[in-house]
mmCIF entry with sequence, helices, sheets and N, C-alpha, C, O atoms, coordinates in Angstrom:
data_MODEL
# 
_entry.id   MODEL 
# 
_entity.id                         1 
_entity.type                       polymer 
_entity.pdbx_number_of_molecules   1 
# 
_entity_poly.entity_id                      1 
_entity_poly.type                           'polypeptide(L)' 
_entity_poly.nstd_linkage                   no 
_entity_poly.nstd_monomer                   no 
_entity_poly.pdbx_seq_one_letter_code       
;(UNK)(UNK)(UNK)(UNK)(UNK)(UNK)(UNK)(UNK)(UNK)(UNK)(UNK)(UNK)(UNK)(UNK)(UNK)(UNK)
(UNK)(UNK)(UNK)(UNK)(UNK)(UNK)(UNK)(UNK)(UNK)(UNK)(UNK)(UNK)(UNK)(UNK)(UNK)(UNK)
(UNK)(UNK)(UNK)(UNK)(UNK)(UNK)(UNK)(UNK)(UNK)(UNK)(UNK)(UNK)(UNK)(UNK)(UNK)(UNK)
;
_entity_poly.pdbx_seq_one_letter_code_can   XXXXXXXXXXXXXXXXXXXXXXXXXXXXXXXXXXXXXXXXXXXXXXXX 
_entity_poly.pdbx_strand_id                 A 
# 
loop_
_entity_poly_seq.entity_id 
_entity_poly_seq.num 
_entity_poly_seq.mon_id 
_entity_poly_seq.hetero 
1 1  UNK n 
1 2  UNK n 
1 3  UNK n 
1 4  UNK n 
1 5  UNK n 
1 6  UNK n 
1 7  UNK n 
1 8  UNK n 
1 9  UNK n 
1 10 UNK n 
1 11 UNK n 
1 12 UNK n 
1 13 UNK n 
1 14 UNK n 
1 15 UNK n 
1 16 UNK n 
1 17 UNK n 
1 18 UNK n 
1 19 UNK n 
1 20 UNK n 
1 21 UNK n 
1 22 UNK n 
1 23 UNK n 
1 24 UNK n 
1 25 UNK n 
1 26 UNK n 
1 27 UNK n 
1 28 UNK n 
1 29 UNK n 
1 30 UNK n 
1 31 UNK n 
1 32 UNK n 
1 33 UNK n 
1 34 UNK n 
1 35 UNK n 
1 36 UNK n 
1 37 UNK n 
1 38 UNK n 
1 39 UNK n 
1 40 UNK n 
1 41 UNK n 
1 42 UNK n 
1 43 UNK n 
1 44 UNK n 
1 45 UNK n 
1 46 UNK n 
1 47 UNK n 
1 48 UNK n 
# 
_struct_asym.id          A 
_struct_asym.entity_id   1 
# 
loop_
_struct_conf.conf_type_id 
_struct_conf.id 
_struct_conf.pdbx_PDB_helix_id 
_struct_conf.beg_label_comp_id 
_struct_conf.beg_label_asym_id 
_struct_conf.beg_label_seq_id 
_struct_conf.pdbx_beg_PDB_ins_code 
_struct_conf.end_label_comp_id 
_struct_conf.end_label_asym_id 
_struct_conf.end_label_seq_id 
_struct_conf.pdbx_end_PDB_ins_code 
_struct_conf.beg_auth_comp_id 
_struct_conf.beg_auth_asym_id 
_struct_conf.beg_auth_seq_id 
_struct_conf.end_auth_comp_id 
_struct_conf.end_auth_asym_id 
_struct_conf.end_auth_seq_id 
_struct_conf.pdbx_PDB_helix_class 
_struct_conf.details 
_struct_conf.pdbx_PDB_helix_length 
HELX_P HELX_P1 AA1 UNK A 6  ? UNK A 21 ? UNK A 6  UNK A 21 1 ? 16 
HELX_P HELX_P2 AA2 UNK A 32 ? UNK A 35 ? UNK A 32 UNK A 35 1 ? 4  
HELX_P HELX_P3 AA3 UNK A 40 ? UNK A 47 ? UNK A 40 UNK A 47 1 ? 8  
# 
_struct_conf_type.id          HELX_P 
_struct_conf_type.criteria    ? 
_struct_conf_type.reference   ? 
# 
loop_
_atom_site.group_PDB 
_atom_site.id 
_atom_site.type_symbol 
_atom_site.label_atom_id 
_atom_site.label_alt_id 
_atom_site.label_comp_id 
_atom_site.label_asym_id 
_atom_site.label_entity_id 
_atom_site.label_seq_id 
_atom_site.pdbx_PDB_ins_code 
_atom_site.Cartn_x 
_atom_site.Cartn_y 
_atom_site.Cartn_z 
_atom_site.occupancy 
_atom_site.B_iso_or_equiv 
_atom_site.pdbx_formal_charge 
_atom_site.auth_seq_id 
_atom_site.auth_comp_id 
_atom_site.auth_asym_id 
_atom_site.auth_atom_id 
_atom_site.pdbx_PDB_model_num 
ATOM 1   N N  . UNK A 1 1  ? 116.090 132.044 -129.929 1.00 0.00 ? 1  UNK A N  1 
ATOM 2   C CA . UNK A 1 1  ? 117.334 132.657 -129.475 1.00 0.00 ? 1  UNK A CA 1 
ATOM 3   C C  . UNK A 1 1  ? 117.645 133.867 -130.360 1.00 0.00 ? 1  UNK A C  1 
ATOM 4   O O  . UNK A 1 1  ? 117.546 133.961 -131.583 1.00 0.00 ? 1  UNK A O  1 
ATOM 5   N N  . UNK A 1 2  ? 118.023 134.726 -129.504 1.00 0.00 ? 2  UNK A N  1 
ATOM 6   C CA . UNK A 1 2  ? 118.588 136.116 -130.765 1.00 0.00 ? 2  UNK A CA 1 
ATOM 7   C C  . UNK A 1 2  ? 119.545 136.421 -131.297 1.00 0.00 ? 2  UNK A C  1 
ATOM 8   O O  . UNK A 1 2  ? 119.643 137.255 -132.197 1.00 0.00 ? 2  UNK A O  1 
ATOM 9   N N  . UNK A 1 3  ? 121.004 135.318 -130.456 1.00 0.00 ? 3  UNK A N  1 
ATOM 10  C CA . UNK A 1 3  ? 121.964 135.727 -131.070 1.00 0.00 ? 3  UNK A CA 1 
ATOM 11  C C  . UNK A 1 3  ? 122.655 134.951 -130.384 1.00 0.00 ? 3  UNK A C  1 
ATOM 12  O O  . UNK A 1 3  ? 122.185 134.510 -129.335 1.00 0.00 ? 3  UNK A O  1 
ATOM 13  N N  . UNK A 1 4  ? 124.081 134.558 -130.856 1.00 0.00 ? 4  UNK A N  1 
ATOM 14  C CA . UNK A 1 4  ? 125.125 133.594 -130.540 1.00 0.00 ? 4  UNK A CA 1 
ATOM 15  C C  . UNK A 1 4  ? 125.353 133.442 -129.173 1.00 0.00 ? 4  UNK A C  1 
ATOM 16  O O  . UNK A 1 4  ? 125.539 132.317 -128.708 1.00 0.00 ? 4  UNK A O  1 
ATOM 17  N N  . UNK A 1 5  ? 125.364 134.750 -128.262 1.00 0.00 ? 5  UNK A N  1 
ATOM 18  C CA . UNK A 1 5  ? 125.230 135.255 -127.030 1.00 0.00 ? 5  UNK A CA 1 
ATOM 19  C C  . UNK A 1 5  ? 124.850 134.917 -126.079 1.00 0.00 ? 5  UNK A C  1 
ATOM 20  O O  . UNK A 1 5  ? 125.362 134.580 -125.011 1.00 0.00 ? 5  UNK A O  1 
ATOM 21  N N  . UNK A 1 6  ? 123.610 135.024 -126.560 1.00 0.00 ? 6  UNK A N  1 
ATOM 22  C CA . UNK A 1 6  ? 122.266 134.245 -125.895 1.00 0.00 ? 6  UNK A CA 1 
ATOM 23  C C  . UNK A 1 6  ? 122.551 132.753 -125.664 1.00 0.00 ? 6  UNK A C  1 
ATOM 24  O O  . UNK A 1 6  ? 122.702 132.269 -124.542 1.00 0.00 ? 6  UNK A O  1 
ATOM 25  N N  . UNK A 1 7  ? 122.606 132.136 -126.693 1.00 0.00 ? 7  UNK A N  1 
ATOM 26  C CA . UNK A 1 7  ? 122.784 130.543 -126.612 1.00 0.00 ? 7  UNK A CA 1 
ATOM 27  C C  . UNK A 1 7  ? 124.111 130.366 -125.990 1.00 0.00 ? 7  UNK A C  1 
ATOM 28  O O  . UNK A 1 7  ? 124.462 129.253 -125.599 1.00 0.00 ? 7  UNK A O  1 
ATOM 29  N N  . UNK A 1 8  ? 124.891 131.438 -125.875 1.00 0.00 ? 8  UNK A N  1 
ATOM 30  C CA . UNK A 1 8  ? 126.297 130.813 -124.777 1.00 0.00 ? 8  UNK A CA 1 
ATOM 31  C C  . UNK A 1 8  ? 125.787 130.882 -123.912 1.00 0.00 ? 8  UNK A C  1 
ATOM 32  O O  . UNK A 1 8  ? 125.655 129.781 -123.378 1.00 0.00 ? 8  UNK A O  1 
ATOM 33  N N  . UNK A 1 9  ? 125.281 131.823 -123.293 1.00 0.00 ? 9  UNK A N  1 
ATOM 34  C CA . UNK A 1 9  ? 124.732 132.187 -122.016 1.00 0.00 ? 9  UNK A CA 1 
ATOM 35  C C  . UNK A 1 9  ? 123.700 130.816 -121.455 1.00 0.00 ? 9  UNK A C  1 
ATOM 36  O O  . UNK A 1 9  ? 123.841 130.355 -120.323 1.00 0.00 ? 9  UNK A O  1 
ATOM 37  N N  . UNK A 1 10 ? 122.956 130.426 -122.167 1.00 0.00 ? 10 UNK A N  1 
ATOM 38  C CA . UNK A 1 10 ? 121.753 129.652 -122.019 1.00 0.00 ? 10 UNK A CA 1 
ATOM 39  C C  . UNK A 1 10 ? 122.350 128.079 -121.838 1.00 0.00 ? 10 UNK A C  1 
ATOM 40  O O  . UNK A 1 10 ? 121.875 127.431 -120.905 1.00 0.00 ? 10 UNK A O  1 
ATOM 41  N N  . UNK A 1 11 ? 123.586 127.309 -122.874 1.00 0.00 ? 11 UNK A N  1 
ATOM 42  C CA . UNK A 1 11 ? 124.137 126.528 -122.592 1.00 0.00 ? 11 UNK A CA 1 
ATOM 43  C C  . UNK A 1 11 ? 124.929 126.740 -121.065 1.00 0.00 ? 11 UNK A C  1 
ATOM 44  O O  . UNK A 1 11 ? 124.421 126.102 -120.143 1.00 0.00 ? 11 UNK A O  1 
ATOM 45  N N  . UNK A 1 12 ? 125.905 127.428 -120.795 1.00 0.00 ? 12 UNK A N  1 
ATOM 46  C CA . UNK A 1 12 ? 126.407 127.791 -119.814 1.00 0.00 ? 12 UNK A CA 1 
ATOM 47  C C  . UNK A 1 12 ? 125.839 127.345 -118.598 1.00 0.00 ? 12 UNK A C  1 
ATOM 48  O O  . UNK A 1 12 ? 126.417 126.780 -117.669 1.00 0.00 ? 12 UNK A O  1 
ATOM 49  N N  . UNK A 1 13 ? 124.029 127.816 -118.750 1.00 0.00 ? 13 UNK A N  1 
ATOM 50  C CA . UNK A 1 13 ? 124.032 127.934 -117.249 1.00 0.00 ? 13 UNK A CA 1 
ATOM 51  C C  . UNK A 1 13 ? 123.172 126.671 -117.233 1.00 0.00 ? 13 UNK A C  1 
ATOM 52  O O  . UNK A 1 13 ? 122.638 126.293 -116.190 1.00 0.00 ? 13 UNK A O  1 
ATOM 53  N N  . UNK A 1 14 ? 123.043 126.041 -118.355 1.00 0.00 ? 14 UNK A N  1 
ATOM 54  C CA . UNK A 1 14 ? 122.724 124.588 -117.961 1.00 0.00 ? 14 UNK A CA 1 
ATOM 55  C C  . UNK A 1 14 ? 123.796 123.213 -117.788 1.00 0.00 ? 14 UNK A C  1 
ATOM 56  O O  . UNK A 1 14 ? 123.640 122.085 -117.321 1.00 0.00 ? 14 UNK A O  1 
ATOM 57  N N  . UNK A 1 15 ? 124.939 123.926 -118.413 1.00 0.00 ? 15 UNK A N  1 
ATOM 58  C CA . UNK A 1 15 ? 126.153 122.965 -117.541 1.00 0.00 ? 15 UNK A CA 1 
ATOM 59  C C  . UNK A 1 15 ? 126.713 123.212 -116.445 1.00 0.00 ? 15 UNK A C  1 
ATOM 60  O O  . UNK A 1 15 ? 127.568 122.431 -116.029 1.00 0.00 ? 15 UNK A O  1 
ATOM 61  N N  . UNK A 1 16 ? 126.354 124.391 -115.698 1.00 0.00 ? 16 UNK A N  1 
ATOM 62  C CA . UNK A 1 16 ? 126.689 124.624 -114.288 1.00 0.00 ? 16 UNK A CA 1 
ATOM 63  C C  . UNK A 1 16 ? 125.246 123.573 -113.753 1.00 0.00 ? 16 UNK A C  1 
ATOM 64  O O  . UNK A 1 16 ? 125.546 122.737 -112.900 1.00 0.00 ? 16 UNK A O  1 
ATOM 65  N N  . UNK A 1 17 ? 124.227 123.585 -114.064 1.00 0.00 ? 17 UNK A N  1 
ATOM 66  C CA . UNK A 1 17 ? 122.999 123.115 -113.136 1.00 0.00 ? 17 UNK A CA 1 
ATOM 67  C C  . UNK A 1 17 ? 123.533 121.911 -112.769 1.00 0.00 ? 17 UNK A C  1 
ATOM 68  O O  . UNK A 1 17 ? 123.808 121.461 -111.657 1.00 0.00 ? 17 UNK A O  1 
ATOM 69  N N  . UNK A 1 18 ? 123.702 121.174 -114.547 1.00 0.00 ? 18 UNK A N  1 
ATOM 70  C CA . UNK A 1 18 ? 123.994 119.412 -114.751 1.00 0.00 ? 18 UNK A CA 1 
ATOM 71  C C  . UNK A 1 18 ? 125.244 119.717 -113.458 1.00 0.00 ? 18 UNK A C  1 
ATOM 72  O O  . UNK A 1 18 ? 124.851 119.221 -112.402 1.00 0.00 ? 18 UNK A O  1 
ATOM 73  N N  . UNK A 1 19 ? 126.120 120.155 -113.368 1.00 0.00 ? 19 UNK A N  1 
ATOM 74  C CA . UNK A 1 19 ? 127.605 119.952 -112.589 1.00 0.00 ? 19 UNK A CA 1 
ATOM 75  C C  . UNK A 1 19 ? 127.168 119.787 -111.104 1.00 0.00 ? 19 UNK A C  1 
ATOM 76  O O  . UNK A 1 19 ? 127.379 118.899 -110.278 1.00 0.00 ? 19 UNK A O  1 
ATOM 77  N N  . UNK A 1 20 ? 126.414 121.081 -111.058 1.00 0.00 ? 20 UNK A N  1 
ATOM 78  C CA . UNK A 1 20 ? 126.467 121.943 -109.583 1.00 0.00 ? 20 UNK A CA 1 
ATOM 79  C C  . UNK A 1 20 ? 125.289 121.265 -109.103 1.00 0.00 ? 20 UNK A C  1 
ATOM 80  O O  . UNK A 1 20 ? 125.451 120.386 -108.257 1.00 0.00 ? 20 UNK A O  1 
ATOM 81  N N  . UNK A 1 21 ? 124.069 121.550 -109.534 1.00 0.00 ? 21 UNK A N  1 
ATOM 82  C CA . UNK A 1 21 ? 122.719 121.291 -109.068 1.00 0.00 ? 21 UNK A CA 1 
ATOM 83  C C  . UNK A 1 21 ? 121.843 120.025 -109.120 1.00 0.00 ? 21 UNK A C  1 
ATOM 84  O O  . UNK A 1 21 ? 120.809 120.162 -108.465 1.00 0.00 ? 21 UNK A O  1 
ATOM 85  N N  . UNK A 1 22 ? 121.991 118.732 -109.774 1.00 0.00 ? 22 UNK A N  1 
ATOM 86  C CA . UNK A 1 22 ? 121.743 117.823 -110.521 1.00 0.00 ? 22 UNK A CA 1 
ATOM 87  C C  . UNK A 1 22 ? 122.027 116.422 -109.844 1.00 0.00 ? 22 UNK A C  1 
ATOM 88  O O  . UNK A 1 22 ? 122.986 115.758 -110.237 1.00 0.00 ? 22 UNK A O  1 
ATOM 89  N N  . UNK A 1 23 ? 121.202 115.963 -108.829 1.00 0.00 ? 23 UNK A N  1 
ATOM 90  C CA . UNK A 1 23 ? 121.552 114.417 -108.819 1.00 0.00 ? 23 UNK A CA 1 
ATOM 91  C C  . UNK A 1 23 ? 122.091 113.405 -109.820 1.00 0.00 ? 23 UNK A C  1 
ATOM 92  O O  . UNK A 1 23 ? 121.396 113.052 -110.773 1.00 0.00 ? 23 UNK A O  1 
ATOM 93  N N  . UNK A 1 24 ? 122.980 113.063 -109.674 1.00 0.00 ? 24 UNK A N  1 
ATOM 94  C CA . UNK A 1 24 ? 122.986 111.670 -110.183 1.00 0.00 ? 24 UNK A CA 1 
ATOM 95  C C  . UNK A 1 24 ? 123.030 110.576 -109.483 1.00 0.00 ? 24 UNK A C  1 
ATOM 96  O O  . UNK A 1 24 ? 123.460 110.425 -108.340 1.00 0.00 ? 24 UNK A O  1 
ATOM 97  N N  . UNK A 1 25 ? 122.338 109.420 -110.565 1.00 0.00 ? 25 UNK A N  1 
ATOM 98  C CA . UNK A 1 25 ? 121.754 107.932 -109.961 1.00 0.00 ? 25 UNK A CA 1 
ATOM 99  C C  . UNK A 1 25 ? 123.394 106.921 -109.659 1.00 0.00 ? 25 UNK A C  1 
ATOM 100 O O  . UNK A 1 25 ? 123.723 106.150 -108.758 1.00 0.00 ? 25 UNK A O  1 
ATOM 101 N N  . UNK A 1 26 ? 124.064 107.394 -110.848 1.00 0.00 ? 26 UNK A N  1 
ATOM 102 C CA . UNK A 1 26 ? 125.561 106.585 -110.830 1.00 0.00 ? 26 UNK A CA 1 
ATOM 103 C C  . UNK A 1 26 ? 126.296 107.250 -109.714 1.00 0.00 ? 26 UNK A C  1 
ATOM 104 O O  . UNK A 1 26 ? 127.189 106.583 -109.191 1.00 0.00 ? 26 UNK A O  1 
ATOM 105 N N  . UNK A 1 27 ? 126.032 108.646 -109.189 1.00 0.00 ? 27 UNK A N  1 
ATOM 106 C CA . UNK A 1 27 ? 127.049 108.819 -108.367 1.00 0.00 ? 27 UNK A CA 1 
ATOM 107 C C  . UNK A 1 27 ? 126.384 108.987 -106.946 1.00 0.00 ? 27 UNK A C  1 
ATOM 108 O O  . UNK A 1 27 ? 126.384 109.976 -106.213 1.00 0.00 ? 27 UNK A O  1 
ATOM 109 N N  . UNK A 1 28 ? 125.859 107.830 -106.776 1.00 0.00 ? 28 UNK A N  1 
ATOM 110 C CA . UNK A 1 28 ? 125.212 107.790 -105.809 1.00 0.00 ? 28 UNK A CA 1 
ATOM 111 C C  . UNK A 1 28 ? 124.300 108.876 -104.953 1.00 0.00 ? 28 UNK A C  1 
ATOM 112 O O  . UNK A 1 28 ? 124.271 108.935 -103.724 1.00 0.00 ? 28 UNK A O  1 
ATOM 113 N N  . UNK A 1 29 ? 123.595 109.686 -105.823 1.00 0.00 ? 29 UNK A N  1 
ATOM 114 C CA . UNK A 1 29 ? 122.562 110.816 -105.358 1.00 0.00 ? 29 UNK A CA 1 
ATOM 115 C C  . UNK A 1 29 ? 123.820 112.023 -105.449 1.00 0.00 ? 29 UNK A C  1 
ATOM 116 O O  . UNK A 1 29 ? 123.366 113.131 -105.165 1.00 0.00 ? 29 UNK A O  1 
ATOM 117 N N  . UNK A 1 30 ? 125.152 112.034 -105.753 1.00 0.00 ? 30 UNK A N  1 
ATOM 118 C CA . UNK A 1 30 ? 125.816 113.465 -105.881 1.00 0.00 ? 30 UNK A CA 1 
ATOM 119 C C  . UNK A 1 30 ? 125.545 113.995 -107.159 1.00 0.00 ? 30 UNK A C  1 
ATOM 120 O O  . UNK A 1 30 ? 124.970 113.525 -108.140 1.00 0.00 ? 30 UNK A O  1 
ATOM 121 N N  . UNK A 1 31 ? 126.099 115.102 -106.926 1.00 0.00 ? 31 UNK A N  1 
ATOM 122 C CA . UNK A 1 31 ? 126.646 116.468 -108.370 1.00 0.00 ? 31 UNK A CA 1 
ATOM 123 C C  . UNK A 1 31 ? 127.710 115.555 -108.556 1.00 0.00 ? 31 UNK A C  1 
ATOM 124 O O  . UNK A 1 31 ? 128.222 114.789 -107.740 1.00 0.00 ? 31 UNK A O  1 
ATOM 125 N N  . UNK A 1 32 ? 128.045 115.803 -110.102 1.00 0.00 ? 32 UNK A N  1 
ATOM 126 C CA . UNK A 1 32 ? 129.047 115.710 -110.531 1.00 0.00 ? 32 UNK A CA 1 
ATOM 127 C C  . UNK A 1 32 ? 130.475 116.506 -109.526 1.00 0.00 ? 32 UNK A C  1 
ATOM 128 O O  . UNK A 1 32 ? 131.583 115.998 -109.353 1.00 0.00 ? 32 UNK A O  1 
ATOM 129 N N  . UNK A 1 33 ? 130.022 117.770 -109.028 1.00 0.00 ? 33 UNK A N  1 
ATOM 130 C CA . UNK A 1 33 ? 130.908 118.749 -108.611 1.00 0.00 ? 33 UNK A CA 1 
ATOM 131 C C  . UNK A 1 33 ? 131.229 118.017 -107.169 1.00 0.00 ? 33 UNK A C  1 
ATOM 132 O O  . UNK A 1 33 ? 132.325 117.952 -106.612 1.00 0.00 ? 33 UNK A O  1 
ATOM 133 N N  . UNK A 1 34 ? 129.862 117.438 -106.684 1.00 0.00 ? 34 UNK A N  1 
ATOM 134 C CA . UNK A 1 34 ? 130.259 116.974 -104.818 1.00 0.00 ? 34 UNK A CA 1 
ATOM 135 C C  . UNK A 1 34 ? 131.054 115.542 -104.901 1.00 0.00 ? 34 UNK A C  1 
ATOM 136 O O  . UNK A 1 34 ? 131.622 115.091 -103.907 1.00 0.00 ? 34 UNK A O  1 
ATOM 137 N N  . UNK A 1 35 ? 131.051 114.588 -106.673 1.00 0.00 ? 35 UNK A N  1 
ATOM 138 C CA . UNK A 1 35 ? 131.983 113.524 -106.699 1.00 0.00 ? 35 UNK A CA 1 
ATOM 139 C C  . UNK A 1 35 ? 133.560 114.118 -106.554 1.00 0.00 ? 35 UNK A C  1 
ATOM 140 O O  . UNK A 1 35 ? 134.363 113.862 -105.656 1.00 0.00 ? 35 UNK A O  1 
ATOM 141 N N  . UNK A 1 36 ? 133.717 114.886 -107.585 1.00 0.00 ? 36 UNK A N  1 
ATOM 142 C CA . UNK A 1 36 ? 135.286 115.453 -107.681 1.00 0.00 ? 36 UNK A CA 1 
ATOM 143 C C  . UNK A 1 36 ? 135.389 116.441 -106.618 1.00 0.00 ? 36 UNK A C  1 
ATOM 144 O O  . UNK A 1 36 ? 136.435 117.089 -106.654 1.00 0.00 ? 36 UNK A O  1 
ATOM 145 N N  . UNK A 1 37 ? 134.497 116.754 -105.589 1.00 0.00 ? 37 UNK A N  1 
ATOM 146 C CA . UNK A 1 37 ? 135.085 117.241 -104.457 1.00 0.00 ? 37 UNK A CA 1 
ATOM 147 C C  . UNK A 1 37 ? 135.724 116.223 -103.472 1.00 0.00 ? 37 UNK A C  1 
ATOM 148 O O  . UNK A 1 37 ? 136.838 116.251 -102.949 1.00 0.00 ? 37 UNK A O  1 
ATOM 149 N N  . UNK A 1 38 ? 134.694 115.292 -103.356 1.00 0.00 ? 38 UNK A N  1 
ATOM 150 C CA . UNK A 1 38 ? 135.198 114.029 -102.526 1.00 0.00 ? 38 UNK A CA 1 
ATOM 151 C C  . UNK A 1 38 ? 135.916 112.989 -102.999 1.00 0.00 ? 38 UNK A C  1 
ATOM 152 O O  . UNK A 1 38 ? 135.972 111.898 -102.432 1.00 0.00 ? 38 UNK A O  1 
ATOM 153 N N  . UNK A 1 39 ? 136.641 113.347 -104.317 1.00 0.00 ? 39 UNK A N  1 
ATOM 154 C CA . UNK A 1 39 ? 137.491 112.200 -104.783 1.00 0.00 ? 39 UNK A CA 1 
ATOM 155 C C  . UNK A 1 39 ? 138.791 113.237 -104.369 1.00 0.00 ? 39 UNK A C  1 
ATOM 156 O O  . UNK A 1 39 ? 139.708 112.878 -103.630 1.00 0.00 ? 39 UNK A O  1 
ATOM 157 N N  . UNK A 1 40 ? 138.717 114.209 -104.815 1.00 0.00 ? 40 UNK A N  1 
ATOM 158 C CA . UNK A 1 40 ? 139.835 115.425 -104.361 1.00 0.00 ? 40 UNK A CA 1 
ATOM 159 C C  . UNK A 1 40 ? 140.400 115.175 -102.801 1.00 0.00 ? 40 UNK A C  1 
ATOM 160 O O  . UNK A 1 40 ? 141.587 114.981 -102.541 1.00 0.00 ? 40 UNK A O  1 
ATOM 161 N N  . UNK A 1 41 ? 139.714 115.202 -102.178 1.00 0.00 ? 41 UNK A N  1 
ATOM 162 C CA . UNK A 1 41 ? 139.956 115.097 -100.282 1.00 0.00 ? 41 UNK A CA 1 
ATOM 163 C C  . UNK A 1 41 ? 140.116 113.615 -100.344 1.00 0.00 ? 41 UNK A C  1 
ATOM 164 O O  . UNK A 1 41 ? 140.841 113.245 -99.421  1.00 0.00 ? 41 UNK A O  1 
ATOM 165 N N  . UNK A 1 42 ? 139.764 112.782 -100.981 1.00 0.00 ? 42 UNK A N  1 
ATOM 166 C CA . UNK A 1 42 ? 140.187 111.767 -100.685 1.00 0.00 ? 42 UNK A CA 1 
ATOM 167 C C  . UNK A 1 42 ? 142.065 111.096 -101.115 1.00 0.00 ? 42 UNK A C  1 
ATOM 168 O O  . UNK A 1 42 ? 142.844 110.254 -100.668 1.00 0.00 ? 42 UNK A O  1 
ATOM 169 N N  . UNK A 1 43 ? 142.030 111.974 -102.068 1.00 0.00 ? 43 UNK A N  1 
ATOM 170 C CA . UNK A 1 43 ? 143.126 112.130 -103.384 1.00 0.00 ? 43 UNK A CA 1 
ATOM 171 C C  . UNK A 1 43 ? 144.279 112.743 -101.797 1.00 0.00 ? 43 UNK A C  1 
ATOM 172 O O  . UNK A 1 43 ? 145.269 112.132 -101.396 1.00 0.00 ? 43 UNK A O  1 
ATOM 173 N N  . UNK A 1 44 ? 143.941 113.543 -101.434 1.00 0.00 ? 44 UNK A N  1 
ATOM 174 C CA . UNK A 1 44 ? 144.745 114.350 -100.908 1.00 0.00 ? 44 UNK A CA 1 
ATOM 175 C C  . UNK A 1 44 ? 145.248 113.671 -99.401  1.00 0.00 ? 44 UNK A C  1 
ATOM 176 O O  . UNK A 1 44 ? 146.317 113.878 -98.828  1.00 0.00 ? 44 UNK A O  1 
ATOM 177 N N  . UNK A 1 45 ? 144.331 112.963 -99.047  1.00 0.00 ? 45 UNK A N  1 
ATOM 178 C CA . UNK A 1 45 ? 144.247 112.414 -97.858  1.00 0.00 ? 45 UNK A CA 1 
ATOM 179 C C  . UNK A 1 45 ? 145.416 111.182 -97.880  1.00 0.00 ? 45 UNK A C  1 
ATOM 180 O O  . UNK A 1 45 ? 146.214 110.972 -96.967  1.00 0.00 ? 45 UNK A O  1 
ATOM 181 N N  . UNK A 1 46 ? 145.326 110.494 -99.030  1.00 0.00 ? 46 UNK A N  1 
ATOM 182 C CA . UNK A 1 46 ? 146.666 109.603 -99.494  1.00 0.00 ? 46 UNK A CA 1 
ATOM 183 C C  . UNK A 1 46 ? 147.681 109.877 -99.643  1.00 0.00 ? 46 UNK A C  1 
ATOM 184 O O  . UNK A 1 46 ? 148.602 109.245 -99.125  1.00 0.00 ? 46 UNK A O  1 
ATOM 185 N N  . UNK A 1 47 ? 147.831 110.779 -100.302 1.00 0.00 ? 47 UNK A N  1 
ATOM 186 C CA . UNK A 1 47 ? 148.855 111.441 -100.373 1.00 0.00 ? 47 UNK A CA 1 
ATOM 187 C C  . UNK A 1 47 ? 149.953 111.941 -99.046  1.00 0.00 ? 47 UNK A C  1 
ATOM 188 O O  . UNK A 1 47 ? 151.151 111.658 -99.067  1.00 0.00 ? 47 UNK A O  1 
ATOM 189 N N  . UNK A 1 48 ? 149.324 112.687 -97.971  1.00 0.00 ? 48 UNK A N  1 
ATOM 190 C CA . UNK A 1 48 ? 149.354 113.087 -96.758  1.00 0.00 ? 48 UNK A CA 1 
ATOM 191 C C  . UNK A 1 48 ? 150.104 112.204 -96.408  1.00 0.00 ? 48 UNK A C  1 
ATOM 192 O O  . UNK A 1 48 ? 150.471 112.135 -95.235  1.00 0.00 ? 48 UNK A O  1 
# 
């Protein structure tokens, strides 16, 4: 790495992957991002 920069950059876009791009086994084959989308609409749907 060359500089502090770099490694933000480089962490960054591997916690978008883990979030965005990334099966998980616990959340039943989702992203982290497609659980809290569908807990959100579900959240909202009660509410309603």
């Amino acid at each position: 790495m060359a500089d502090g920069f770099e490694a933000q950059r480089v962490i960054a876009e591997w916690i978008e992957y883990y979030h965005e791009e990334r099966p998980h086994s616990a959340l039943a084959g989702r992203t982290p991002a497609e659980a809290y989308r569908d807990g959100m609409a579900d959240s909202t749907r009660e509410v309603a």
